[in-house]
N, C-alpha and C positions, 0 to 999 in steps of 0.2 A: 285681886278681883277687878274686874274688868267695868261692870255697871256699879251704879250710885249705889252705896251702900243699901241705902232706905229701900230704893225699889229693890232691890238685892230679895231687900227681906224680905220684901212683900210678893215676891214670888215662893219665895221659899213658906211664909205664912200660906199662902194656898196648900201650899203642896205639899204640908205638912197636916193642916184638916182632910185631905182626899187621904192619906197616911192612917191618920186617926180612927178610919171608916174600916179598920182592920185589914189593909190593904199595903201590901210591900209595894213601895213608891220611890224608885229613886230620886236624887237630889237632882237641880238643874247645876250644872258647870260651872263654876267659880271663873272658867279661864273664858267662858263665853261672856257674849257680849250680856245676858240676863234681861233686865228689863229694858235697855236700850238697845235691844237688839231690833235691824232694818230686816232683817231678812229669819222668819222660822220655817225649819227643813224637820218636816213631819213624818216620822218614823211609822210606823207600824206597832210596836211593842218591845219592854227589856226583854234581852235574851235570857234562857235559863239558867247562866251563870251569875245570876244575883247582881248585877252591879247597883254599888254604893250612890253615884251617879250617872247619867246619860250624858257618854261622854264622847267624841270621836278618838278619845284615847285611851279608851278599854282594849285589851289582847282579846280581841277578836277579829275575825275577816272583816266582819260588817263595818266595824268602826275604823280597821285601817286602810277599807278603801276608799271608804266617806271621807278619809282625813285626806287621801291621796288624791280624790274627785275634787275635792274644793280648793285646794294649793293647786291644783293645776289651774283653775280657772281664776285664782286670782281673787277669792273673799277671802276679806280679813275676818281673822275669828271673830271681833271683838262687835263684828257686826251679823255672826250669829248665834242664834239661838237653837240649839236640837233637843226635840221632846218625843212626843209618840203620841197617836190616836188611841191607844188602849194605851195608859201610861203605867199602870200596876202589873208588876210579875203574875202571869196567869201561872207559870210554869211549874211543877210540882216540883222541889227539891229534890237537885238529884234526877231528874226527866231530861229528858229532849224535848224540844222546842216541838209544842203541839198548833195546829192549827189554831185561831180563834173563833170565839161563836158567835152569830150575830149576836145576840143581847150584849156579849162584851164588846162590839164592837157599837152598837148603839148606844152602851152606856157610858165607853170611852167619849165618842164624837158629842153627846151630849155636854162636854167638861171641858170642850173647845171652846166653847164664848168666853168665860169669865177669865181664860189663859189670855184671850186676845185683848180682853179688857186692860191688861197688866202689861200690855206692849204696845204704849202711846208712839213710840216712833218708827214701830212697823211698817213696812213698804213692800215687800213680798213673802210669801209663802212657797217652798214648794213641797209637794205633797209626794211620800217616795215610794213607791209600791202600790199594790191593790188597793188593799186597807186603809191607806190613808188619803186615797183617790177621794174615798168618798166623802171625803170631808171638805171637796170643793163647794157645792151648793151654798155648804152651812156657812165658809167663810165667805164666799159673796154675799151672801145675807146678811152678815156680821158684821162687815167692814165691805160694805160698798166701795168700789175703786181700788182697794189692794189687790194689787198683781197676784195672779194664785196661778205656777206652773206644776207642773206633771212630771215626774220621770219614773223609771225603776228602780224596784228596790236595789240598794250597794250589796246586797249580799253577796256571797260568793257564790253559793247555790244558785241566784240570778246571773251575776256578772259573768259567769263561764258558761253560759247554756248558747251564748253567740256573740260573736264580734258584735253585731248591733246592738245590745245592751249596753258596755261601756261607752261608744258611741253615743247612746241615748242619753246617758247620763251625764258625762264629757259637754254635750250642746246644750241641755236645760243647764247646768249650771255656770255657762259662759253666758247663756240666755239671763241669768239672774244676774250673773257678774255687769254686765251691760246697762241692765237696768239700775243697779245701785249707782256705777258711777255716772249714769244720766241726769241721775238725783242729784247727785253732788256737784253738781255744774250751775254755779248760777246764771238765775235767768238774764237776758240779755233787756236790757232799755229800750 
């Protein structure tokens, strides 16, 4: 496990009260960075294959081109964090991936502060699709001065609709890669 044990937990305490609320919630990533994580790349929602955790290393498209997007631009896992703006399976066992509603999408983006709260070393967000677009305001509001970029969603259903989408996604997260290691450069006397 990658983050401090303690803040470990104490994400996973969250996220296990949103769980409680009758609501299938996957785990966050043990191989991610967790509460030390600089960088959260905000999904959209679990697919309807139930995963255990939010992981870029679930057998799906989604997560193995997110996994392929971020090794190309050079973030270390350990410096991210992947969750989702609607974080509970909406999906009906057994369904295909439906649209979301707005109420789920307002009740998701409402359950974004107190995530942010539990990531003191945060430094950027990118936000991956529609759905999670909207959730720029709310972290300017939240954390004044965190970097919050844009791209499209990794899906596949996106990524193959035009060369310009993997492209898009390609330079926002060279755009993040950029900026962590600006971070990490100390300042000069």
């Amino acid at each position: 496990m990658s983050a401090e044990p303690e803040a470990h937990a104490a994400l996973e305490r969250w996220r296990s009260r949103l769980a409680t609320a009758g609501r299938d919630v996957p785990g966050f990533d043990p191989g991610d960075g967790g509460a030390a994580a600089r960088l959260l790349l905000l999904l959209e929602t679990p697919g309807a294959h139930r995963p255990a955790i939010v992981s870029r290393d679930q057998a799906t498209g989604t997560a193995r081109n997110l996994k392929r997007f971020l090794a190309e631009a050079g973030i270390e896992r350990h410096d991210t964090l992947v969750w989702n703006a609607v974080p509970w399976n909406v999906h009906a066992p057994g369904e295909r991936n439906r649209p979301l509603r707005r109420g789920e999408i307002a009740e998701g983006l409402a359950l974004l502060p107190p995530l942010l709260r539990l990531l003191p070393r945060l430094e950027l967000v990118v936000l991956a699709g529609r759905v999670a677009r909207e959730a720029a305001a709310l972290v300017e509001r939240e954390r004044p001065g965190l970097g919050v970029l844009t791209m499209p969603h990794p899906s596949p259903t996106y990524v193959c609709t035009s060369p310009a989408v993997p492209r898009a996604i390609a330079a926002t997260l060279a755009e993040a890669a950029a900026r962590l290691s600006r971070a990490d450069v100390p300042a000069r006397r």
